[in-house]
Backbone bond lengths (Angstrom), bond angles and torsions (degrees), N, CA, C in turn:
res aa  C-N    CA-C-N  psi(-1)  N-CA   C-N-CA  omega(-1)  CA-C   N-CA-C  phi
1 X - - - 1.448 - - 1.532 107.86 -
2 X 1.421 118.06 147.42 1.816 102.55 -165.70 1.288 96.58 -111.04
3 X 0.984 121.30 140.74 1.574 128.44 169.77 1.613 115.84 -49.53
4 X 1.143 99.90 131.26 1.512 117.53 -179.66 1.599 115.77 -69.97
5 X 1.394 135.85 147.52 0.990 120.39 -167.71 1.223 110.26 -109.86
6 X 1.466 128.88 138.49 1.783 143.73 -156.19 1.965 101.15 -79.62
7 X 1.209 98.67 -20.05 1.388 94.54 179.51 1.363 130.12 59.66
8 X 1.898 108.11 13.86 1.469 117.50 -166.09 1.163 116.66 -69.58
9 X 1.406 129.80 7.42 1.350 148.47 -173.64 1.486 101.30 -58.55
10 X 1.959 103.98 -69.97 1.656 124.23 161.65 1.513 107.64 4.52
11 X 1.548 107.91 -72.62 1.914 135.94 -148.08 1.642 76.16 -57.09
12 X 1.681 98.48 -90.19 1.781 113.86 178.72 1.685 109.08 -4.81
13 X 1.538 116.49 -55.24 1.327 125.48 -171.42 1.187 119.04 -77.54
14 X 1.487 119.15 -39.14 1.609 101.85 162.81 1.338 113.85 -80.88
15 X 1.302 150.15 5.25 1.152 151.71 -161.97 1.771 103.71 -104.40
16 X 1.479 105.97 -35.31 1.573 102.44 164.15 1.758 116.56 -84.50
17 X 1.678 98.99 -15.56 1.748 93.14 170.96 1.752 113.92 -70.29
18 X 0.990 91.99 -50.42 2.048 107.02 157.78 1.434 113.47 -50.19
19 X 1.151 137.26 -25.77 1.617 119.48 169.38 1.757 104.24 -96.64
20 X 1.633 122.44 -22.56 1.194 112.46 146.98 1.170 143.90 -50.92
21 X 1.450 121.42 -47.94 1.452 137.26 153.50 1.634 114.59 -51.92
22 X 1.038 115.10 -9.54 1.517 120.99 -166.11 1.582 97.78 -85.23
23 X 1.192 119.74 -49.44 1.170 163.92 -107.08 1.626 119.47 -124.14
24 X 1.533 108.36 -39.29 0.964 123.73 -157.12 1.725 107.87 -97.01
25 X 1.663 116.08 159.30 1.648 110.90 -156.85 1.982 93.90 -73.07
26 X 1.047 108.18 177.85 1.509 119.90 -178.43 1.495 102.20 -169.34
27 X 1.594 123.54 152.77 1.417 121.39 -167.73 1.796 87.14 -79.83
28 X 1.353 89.58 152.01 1.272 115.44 157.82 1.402 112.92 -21.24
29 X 0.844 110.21 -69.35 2.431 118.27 -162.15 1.618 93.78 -56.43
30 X 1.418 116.58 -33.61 1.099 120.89 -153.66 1.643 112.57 -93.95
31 X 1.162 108.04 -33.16 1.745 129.39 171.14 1.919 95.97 -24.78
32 X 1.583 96.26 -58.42 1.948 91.79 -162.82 1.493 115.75 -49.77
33 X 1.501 110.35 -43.37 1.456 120.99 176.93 1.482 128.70 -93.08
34 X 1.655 113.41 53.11 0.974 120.29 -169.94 1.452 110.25 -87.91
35 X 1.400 127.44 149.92 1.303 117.73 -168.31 1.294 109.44 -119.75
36 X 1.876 105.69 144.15 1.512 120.35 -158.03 1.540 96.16 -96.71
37 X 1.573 100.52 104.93 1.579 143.24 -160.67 1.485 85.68 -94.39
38 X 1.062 146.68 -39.46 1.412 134.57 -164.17 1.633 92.92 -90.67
39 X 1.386 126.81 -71.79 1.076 153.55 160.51 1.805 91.38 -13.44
40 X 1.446 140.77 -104.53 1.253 123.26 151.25 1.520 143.62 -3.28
41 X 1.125 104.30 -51.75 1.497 107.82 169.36 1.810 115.72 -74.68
42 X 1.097 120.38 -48.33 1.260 138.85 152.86 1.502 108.15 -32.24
43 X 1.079 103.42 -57.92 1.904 96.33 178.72 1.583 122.96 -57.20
44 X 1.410 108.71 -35.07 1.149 127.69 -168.93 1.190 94.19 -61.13
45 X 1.560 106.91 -84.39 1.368 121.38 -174.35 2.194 126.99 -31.84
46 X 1.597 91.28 -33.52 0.910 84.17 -176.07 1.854 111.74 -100.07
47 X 1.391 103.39 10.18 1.636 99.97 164.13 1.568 104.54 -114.11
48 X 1.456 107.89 1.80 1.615 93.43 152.46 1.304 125.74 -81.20
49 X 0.957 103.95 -50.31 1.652 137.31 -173.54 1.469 126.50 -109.38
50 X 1.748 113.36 50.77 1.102 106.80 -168.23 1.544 118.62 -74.21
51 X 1.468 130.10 5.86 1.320 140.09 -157.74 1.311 104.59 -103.05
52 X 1.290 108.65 -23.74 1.592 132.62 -168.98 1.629 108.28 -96.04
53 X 1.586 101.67 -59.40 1.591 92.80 -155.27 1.368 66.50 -115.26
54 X 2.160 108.96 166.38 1.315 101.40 175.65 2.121 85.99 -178.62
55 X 0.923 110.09 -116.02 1.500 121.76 -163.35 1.426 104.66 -90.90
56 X 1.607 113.96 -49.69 1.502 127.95 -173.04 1.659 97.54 -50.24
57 X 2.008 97.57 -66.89 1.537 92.92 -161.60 1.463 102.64 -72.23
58 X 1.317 149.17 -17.25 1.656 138.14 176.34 1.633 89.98 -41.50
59 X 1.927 113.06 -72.85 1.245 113.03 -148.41 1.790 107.43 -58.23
60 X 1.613 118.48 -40.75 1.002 114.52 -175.90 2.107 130.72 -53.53
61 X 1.572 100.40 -39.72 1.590 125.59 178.36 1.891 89.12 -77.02
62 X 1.389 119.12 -32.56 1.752 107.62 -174.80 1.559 102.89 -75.75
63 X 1.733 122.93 -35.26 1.699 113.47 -178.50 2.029 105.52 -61.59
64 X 1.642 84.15 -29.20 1.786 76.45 -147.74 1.738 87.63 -75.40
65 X 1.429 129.29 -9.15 1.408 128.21 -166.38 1.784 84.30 -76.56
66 X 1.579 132.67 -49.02 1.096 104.43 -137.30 1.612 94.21 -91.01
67 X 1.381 119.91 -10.39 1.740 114.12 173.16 1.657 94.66 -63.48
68 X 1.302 129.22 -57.75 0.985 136.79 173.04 2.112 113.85 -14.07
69 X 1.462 72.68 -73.37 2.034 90.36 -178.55 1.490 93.24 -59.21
70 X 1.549 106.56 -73.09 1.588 97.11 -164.20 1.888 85.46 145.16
71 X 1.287 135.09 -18.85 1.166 158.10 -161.77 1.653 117.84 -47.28
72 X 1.092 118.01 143.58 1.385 97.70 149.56 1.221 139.99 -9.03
73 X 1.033 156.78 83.05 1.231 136.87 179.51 1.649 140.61 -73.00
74 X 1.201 95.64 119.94 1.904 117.48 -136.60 1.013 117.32 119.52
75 X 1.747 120.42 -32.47 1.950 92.87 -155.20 1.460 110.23 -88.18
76 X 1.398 116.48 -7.23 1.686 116.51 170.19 1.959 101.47 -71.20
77 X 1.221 106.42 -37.40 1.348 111.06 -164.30 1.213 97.03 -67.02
78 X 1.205 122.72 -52.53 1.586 129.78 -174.39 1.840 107.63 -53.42
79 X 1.258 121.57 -75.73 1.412 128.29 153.47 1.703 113.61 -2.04
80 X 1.375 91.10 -84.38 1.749 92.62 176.87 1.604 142.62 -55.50
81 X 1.333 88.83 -23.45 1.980 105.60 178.41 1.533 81.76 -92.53
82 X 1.413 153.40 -29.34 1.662 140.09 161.12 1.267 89.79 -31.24
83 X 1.370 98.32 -77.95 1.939 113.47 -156.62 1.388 106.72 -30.88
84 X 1.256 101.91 -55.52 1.738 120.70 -156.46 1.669 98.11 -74.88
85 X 0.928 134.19 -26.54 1.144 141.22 -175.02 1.856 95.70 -80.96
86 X 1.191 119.52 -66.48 1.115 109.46 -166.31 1.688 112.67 -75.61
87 X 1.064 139.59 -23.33 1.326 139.37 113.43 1.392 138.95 19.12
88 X 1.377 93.54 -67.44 1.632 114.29 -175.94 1.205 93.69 -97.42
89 X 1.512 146.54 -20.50 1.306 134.68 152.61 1.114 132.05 -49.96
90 X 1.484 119.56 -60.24 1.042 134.13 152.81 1.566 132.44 -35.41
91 X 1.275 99.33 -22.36 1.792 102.35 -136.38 1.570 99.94 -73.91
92 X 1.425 146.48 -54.47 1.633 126.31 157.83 1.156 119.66 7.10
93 X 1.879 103.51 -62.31 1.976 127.47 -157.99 1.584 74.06 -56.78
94 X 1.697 96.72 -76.89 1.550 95.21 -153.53 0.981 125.78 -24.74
95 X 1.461 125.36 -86.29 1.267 150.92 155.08 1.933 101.78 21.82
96 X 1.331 111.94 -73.91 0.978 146.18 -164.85 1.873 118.91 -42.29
97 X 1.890 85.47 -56.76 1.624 117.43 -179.80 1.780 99.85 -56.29
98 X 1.337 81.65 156.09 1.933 109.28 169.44 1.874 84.03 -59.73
99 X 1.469 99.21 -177.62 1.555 116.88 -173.50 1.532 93.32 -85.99
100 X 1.478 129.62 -60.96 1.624 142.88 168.35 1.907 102.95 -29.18
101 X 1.015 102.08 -64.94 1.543 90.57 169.70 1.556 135.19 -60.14
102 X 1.482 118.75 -36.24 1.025 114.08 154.63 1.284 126.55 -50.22
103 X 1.154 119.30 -40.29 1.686 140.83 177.38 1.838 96.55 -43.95
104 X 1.229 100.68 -55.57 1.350 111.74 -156.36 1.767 98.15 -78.86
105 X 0.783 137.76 -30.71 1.751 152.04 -157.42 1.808 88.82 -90.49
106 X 1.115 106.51 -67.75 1.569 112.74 -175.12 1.922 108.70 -57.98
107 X 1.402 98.09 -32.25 1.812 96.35 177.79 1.428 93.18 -58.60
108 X 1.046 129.62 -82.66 1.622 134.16 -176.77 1.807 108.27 -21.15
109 X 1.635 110.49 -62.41 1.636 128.93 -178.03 1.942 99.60 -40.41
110 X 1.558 115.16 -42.30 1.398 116.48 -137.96 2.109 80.87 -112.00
111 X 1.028 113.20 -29.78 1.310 117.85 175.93 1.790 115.06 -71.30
112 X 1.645 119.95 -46.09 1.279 112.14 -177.25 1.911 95.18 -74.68
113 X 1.414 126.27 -23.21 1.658 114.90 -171.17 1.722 98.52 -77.74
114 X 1.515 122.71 -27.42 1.222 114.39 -178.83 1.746 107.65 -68.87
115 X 1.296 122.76 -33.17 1.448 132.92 165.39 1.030 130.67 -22.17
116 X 1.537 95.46 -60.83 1.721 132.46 -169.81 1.349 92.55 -81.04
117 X 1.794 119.17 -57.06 1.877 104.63 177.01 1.319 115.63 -43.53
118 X 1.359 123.91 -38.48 1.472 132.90 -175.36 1.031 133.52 -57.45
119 X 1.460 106.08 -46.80 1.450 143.51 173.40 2.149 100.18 -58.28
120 X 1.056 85.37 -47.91 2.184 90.95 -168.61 1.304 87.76 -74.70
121 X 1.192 128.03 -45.30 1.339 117.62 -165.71 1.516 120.37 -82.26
122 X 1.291 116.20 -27.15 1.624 112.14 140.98 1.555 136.10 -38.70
123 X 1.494 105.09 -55.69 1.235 134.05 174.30 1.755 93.54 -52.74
124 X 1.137 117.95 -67.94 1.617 124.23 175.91 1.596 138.38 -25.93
125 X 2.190 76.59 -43.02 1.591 103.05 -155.67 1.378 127.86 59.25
126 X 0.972 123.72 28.95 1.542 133.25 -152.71 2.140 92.29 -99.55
127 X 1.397 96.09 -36.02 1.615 121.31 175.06 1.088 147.13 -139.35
128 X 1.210 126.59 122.67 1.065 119.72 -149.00 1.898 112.00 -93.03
129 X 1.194 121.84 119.43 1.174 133.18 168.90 1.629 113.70 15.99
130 X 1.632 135.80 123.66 1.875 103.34 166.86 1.859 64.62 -165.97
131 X 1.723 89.00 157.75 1.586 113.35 168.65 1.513 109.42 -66.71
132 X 1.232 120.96 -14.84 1.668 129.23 -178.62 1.396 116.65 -53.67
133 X 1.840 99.47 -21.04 1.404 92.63 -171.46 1.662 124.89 -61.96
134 X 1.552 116.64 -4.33 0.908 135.70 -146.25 1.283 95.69 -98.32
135 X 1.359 133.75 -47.74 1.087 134.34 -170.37 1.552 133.93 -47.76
136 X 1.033 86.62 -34.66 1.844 104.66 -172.68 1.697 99.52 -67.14
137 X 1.459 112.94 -43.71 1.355 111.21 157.11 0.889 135.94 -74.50
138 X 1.507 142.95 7.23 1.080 152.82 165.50 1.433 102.42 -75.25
139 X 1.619 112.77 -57.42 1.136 123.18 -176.03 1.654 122.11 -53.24
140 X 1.583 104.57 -38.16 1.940 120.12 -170.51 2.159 78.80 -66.41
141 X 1.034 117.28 -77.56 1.051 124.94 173.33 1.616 128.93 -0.05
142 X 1.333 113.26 -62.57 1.435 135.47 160.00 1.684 121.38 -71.72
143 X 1.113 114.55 -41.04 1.772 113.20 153.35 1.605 112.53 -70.88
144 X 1.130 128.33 -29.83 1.950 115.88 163.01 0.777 101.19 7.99
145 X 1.594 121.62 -99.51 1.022 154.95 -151.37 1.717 130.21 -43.98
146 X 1.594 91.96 -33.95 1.810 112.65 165.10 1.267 112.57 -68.34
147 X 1.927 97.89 -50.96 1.466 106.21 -146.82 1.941 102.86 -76.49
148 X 1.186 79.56 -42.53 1.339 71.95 168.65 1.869 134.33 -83.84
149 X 1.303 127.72 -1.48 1.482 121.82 158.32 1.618 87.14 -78.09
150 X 1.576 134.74 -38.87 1.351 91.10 -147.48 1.613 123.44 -88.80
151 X 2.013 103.91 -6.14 1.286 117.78 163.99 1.599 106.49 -79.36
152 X 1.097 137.10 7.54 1.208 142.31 -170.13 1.675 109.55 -90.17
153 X 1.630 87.21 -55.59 1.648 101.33 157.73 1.514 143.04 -31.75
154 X 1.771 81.85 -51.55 1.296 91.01 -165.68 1.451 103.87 -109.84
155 X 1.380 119.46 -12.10 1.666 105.73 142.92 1.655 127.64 -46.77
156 X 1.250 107.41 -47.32 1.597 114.98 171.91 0.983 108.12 -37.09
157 X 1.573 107.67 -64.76 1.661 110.79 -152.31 0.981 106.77 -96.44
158 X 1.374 146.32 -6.70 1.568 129.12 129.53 1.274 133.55 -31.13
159 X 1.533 103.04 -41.32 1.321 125.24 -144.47 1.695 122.91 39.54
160 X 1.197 107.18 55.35 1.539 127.20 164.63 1.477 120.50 -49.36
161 X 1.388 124.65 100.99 1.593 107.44 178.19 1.491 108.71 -139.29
């Protein structure tokens, strides 16, 4: 019987569409509320696929995010194994909830990692303190709901496992 193929290629592939989206220009007004596309995608993946993706790959996609940015190096990595950590804690609850509740569970998930960005970047001085930090999670928060039917999709129809 031949072994079936895991298709983990998929994960790899939205995970470089997420450092594109990360990445990519946006008008000015819009820059503050940019949404954490890795951070999102990452969630998905890892309450689809918690056997697969998990702590290793957060920290690994968080080093290559901050050569990426230009960043600290660690503090995306650090951020994302948060996520993934609290995630995989959660992840049963999650799983479980309407889509609106997840929404709401992950605002909190994407709000205490914006904290912690805040927090290093104080520590840094690189930025200076503002309630804005919040936004960007507000925003991952309110796309949920896409991001996840539309990787949902295309987990199916891969059949990615």
């Amino acid at each position: 019987m031949a072994a079936r193929s895991s298709n983990t290629w998929v994960v790899w592939l939205t995970f470089a569409l997420a450092f594109l989206l990360s990445v990519s220009s946006m008008p000015k007004f819009m820059e503050l509320g940019r949404p954490l596309w890795l951070a999102l995608f990452l969630t998905y993946w890892v309450l689809a696929l918690p056997h697969r993706v998990g702590m290793t790959t957060a920290w690994g996609v968080g080093l290559l995010a901050d050569v990426l940015n230009g960043t600290l190096l660690g503090q995306n990595a650090l951020i994302l194994t948060l996520i993934t950590f609290l995630v995989l804690t959660l992840h049963q609850r999650l799983r479980m909830f309407p889509m609106w509740q997840q929404s709401m569970v992950l605002l909190v998930v994407f709000g205490l990692a914006q904290l912690v960005q805040l927090w290093l970047n104080a520590l840094t001085g690189s930025r200076p303190p503002t309630l804005a930090f919040v936004l960007p999670a507000l925003v991952s928060a309110l796309l949920w709901p896409w991001v996840c039917t539309l990787l949902r999709g295309l987990h199916q129809r891969l059949g990615v496992n």
